[in-house]
N, C-alpha and C positions, 0 to 999 in steps of 0.2 A: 684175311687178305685175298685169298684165292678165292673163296666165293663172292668177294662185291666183283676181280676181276669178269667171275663167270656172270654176274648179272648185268654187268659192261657189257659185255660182247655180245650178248642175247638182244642187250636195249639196242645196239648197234646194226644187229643182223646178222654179226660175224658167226660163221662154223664155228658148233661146240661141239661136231657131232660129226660122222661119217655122210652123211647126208650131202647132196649139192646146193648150194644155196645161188637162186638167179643172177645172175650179173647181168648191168647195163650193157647191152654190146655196142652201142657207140656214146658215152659219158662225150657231152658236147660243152666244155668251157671254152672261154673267149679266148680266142687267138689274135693276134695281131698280125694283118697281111700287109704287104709291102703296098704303098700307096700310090696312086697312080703317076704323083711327082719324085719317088724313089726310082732307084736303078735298083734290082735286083745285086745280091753279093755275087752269086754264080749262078746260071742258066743253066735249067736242066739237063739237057745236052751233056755240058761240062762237069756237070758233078757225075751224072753217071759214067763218063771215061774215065774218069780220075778215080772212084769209089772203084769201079769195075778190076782195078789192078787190085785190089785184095781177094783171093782167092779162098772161095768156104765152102764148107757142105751142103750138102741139099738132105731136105726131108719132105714128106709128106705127113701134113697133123690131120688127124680123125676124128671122128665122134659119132657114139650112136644117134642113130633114127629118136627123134621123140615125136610126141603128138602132134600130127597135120604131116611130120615129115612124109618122103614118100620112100625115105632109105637113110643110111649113114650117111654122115657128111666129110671132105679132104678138101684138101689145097694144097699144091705144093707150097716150100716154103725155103728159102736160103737164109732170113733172117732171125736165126735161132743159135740162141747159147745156153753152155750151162750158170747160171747165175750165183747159189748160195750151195754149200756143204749141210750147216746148220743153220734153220734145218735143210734138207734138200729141195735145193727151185731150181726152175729151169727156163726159159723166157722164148717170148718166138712175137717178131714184130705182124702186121695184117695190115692191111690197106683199109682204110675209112671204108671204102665204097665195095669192099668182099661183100658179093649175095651168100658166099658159106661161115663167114665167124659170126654173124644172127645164130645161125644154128647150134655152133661153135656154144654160144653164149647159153643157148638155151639150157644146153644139157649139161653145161657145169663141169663136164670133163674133155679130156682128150688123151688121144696115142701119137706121141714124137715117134716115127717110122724114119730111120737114119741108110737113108738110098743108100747102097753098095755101085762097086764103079760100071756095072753092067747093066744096070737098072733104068737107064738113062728113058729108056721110052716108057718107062712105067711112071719118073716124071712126067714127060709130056701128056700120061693121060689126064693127068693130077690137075694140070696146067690148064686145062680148059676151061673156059667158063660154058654154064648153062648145059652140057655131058652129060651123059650117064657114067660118071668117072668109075665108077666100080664094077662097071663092065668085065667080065673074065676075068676080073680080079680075083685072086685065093687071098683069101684072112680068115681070122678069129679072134674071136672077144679079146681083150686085154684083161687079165685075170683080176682086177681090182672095180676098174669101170665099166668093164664091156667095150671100151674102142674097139675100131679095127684094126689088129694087128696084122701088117699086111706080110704075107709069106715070103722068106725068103730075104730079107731086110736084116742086114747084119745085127742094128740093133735097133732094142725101143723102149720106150720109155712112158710110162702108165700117167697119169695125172687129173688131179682134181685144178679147175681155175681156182688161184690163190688171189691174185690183183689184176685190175685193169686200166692202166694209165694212158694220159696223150704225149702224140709222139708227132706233131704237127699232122700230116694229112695219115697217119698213121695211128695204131692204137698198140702199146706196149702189155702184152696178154703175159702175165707172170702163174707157173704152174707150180703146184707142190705135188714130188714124186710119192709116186705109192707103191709104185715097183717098175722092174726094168732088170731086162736083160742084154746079153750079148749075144749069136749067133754061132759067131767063127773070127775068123783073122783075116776073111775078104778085105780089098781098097776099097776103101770109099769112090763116093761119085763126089768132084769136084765141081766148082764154077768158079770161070774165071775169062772176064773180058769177052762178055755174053755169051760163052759156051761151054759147053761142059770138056772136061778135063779127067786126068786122073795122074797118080802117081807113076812116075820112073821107077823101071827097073834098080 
């Protein structure tokens, strides 16, 4: 039984192996848009005040340089959780139209860098589009895939791309951990109702 599995998942494409294997970085099925005679449920506007009142982390995700690149790749990111125990996943949403999760996609892996609450302009480097975002940055390899591990970052978390699903203008990126650490007992960097935050004494 376990070997027709392993010849399944070969026929498929699927990891049998430590290896990265390529991922579509934008898998394009049919969506369904509101039509020109519908009303919209809620306008964007309104959904990001209303969404805005839940309050969450921020991270920067990583990835080494591959061929053509001209360095590592980041983004900031607030739409990240942990997903599964067994085995361990971990999930972080990206926008359709990211120039960085192409890159993302190429190299099959990435580093969840979980901001601490003093870190706030080390987002905003992240934040940029088109940057040299790793400018004066201090990292080092992430000990499984090589990410960036960016210094100083309470915690992070290693990963090979496991899935990549659609999430309307969005692309749901599911990772499986390979390792991960903690730092210290630093606060986190919050966001909340379009700025950053952090814990009460």
């Amino acid at each position: 039984m376990a070997a027709t599995v392993v010849r399944y998942l070969r026929s498929v494409g699927s990891a049998t192996s430590a290896e990265p294997v390529p991922v579509d970085a934008h898998p394009r099925p049919h969506l369904r848009a509101v039509g020109a005679d519908e009303r919209a449920p809620v306008g964007p506007a309104e959904f990001r005040a209303v969404l805005g009142n839940f309050a969450s982390g921020v991270t920067v995700i990583t990835a080494p340089g591959g061929d053509g690149d001209a360095g590592p790749a980041g983004f900031a990111c607030q739409s990240f959780a942990s997903l599964s125990l067994e085995p361990p996943l971990v999930t972080f949403m990206v926008a359709r139209t990211s120039t960085t999760w192409p890159r993302i996609a190429r190299a099959g892996v990435f580093c969840v860098n979980v901001l601490g609450a003093d870190q706030g302009e080390l987002c905003r480097a992240f934040a940029v589009s088109g940057a040299d975002k790793f400018a004066g940055v201090d990292h080092a390899p992430a000990p499984v895939t090589g990410s960036p591990r960016l210094a100083g970052v309470p915690a992070w978390i290693d990963c090979r791309v496991h899935a990549v699903h659609t999430g309307g203008d969005h692309l749901i990126v599911v990772g499986r951990v390979e390792a991960l650490g903690a730092e210290g007992e630093g606060d986190p960097l919050l966001f909340h109702r379009g700025r950053f935050s952090r814990l009460a004494p």
